[in-house]
PyMOL commands that place a pseudoatom at each C-alpha (Angstrom):
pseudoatom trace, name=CA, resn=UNK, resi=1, chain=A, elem=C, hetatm=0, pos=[23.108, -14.365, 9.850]
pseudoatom trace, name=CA, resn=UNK, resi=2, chain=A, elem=C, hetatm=0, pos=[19.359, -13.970, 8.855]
pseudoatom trace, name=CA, resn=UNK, resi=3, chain=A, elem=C, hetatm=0, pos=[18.109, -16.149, 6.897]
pseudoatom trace, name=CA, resn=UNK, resi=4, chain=A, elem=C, hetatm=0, pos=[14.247, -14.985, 6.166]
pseudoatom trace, name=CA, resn=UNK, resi=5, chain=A, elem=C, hetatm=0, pos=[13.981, -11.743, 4.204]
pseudoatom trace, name=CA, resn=UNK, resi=6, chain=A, elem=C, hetatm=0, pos=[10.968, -10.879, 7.321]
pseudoatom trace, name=CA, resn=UNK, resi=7, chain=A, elem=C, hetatm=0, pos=[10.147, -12.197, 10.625]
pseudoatom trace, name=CA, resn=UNK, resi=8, chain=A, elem=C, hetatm=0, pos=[6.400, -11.414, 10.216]
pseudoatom trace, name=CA, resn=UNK, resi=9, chain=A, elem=C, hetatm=0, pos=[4.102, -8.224, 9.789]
pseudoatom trace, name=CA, resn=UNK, resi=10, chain=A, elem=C, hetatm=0, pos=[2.540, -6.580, 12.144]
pseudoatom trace, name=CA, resn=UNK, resi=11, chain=A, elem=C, hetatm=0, pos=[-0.941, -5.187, 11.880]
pseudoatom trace, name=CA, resn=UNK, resi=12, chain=A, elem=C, hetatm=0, pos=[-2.842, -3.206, 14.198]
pseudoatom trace, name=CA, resn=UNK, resi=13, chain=A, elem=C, hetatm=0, pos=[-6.611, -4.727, 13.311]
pseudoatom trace, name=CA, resn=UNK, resi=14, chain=A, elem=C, hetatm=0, pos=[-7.773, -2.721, 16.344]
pseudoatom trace, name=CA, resn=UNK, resi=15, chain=A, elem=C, hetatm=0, pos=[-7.199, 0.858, 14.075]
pseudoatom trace, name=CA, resn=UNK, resi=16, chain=A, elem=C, hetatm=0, pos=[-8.098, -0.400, 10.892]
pseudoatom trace, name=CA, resn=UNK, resi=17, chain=A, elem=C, hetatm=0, pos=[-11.709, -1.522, 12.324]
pseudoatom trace, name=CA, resn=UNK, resi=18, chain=A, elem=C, hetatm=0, pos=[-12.141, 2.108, 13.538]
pseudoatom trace, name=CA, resn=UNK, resi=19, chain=A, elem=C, hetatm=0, pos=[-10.754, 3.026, 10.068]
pseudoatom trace, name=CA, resn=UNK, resi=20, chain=A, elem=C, hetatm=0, pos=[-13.796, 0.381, 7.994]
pseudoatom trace, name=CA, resn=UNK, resi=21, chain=A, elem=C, hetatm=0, pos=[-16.504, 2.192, 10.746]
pseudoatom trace, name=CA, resn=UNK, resi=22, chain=A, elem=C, hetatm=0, pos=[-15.552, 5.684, 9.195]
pseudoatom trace, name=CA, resn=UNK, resi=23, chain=A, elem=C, hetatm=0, pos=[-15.262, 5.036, 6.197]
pseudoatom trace, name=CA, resn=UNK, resi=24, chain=A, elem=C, hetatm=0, pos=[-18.775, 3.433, 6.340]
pseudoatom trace, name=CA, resn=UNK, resi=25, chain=A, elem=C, hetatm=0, pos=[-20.166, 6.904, 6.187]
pseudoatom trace, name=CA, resn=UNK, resi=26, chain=A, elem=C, hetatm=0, pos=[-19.364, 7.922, 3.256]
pseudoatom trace, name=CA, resn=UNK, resi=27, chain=A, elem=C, hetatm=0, pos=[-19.477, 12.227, 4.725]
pseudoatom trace, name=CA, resn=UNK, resi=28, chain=A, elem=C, hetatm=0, pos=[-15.855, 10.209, 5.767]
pseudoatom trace, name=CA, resn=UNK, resi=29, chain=A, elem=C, hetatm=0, pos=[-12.778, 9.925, 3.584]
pseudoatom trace, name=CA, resn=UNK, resi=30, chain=A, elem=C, hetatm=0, pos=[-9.787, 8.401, 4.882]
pseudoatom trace, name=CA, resn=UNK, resi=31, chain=A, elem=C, hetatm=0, pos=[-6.540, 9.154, 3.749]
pseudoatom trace, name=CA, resn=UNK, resi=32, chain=A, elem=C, hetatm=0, pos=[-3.635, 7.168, 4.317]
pseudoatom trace, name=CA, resn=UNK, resi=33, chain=A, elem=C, hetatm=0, pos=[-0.142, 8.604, 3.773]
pseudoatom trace, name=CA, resn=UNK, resi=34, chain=A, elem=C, hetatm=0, pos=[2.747, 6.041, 4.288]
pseudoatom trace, name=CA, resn=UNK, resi=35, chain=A, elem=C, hetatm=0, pos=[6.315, 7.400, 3.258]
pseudoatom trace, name=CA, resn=UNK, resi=36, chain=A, elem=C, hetatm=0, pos=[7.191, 4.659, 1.289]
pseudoatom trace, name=CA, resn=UNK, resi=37, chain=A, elem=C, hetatm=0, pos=[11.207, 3.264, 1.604]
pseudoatom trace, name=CA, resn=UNK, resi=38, chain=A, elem=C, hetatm=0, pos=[10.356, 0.782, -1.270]
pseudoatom trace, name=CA, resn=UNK, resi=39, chain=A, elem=C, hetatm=0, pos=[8.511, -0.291, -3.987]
pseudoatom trace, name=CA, resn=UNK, resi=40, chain=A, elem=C, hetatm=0, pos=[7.856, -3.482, -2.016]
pseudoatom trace, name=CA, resn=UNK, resi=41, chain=A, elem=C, hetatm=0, pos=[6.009, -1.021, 0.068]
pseudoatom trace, name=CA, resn=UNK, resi=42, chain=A, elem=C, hetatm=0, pos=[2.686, -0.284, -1.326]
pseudoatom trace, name=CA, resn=UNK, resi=43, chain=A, elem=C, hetatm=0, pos=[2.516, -3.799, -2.287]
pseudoatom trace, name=CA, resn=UNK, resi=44, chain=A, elem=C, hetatm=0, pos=[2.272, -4.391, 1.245]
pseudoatom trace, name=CA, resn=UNK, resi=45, chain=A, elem=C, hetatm=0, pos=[-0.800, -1.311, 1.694]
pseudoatom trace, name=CA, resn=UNK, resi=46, chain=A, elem=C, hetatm=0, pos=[-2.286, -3.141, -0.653]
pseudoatom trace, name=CA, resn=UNK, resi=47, chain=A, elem=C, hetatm=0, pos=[-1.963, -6.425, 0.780]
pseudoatom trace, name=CA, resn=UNK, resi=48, chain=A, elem=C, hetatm=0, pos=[-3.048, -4.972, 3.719]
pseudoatom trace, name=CA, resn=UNK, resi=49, chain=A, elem=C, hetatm=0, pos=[-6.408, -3.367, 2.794]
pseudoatom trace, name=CA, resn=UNK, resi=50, chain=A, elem=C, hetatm=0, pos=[-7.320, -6.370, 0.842]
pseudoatom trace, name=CA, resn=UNK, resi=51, chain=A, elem=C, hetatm=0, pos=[-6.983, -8.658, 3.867]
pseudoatom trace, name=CA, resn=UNK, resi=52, chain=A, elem=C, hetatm=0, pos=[-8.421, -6.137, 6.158]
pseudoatom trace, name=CA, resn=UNK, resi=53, chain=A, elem=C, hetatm=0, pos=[-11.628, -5.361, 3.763]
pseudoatom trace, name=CA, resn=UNK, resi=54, chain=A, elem=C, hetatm=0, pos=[-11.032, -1.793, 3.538]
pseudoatom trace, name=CA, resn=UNK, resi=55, chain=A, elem=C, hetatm=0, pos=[-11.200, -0.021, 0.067]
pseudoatom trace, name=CA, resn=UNK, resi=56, chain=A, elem=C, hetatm=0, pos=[-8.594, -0.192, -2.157]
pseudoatom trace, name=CA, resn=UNK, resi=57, chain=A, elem=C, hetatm=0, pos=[-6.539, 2.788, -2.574]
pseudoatom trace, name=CA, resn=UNK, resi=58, chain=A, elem=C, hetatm=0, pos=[-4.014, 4.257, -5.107]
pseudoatom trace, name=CA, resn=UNK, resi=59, chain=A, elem=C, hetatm=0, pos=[-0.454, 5.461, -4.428]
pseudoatom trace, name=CA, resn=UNK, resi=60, chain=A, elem=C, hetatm=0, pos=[2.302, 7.727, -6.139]
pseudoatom trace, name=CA, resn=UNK, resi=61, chain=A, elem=C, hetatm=0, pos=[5.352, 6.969, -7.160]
pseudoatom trace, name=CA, resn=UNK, resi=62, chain=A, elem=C, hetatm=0, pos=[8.204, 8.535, -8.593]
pseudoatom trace, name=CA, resn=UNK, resi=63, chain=A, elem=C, hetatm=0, pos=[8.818, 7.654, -12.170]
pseudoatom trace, name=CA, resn=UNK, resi=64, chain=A, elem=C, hetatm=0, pos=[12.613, 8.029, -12.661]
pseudoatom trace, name=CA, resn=UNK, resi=65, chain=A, elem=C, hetatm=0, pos=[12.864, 6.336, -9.498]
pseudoatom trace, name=CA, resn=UNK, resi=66, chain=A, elem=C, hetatm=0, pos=[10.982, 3.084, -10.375]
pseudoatom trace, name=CA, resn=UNK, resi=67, chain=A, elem=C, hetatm=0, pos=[13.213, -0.080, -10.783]
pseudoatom trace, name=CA, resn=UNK, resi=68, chain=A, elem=C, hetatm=0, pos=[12.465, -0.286, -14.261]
pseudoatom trace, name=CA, resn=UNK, resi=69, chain=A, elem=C, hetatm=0, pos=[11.345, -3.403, -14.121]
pseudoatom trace, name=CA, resn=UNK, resi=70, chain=A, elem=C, hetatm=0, pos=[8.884, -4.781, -16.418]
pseudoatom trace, name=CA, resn=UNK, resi=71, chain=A, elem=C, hetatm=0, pos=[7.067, -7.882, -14.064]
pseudoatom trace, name=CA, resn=UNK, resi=72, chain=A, elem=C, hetatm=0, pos=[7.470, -4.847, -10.971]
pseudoatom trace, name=CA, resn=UNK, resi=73, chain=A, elem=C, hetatm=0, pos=[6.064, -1.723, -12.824]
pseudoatom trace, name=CA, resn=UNK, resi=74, chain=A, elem=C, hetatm=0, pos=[3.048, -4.148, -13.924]
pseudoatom trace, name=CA, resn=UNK, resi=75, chain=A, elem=C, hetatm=0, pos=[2.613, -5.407, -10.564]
pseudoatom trace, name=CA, resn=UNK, resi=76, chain=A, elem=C, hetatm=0, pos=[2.691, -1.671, -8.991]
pseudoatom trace, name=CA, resn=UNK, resi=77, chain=A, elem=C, hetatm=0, pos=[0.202, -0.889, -11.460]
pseudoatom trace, name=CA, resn=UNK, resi=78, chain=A, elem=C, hetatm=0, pos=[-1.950, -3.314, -10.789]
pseudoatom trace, name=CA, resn=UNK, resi=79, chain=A, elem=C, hetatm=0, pos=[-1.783, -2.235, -6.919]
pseudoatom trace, name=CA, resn=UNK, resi=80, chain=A, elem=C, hetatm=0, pos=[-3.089, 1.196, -7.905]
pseudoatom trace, name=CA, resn=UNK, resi=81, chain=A, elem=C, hetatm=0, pos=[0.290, 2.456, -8.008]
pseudoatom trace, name=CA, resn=UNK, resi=82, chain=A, elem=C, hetatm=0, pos=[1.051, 5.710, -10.111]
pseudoatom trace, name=CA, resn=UNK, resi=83, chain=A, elem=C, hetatm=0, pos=[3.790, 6.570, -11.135]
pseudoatom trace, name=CA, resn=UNK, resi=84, chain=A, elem=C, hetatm=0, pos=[4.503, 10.327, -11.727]
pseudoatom trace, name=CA, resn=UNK, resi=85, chain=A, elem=C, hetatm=0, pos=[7.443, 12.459, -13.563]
pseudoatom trace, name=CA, resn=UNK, resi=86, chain=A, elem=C, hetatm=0, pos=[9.311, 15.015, -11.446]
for i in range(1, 86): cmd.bond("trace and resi %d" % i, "trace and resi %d" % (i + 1))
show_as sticks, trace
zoom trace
């Protein structure tokens, strides 16, 4: 029985410095389009930028299909989260 809700993440640093040296020139836009399982998920993206020094992004969400959550709606806005009717 598991006892840690993760083991670790994995990040591939190698891609997201190729990723900072495009998006150095700004002619570049990058566009990064996880399918998110979660709501934990772009959480995580944005975790992941942060650490990694790449811009800050937004992300779309489905409205009706938010957890309806106060402290987790305000978090996913905060993230750059939006959420969007149907």
């Amino acid at each position: 029985m598991a006892h840690h809700l993760i083991y670790g993440l994995h990040i591939d640093f190698e891609s997201q410095d190729r990723m900072k040296k495009l998006g150095k020139d700004r002619k570049n836009r990058i566009i990064m389009l996880p399918l998110f399982k979660t709501y934990g998920d772009p959480i995580l993206m944005h975790y992941i930028n942060y650490i990694s020094e790449l811009e800050l992004g937004f992300s779309f969400g489905i409205q009706e299909d938010s957890p309806k959550i106060n402290f987790v709606d305000q978090l996913l806005r905060k993230v750059g989260c939006l959420l969007i009717q149907r």
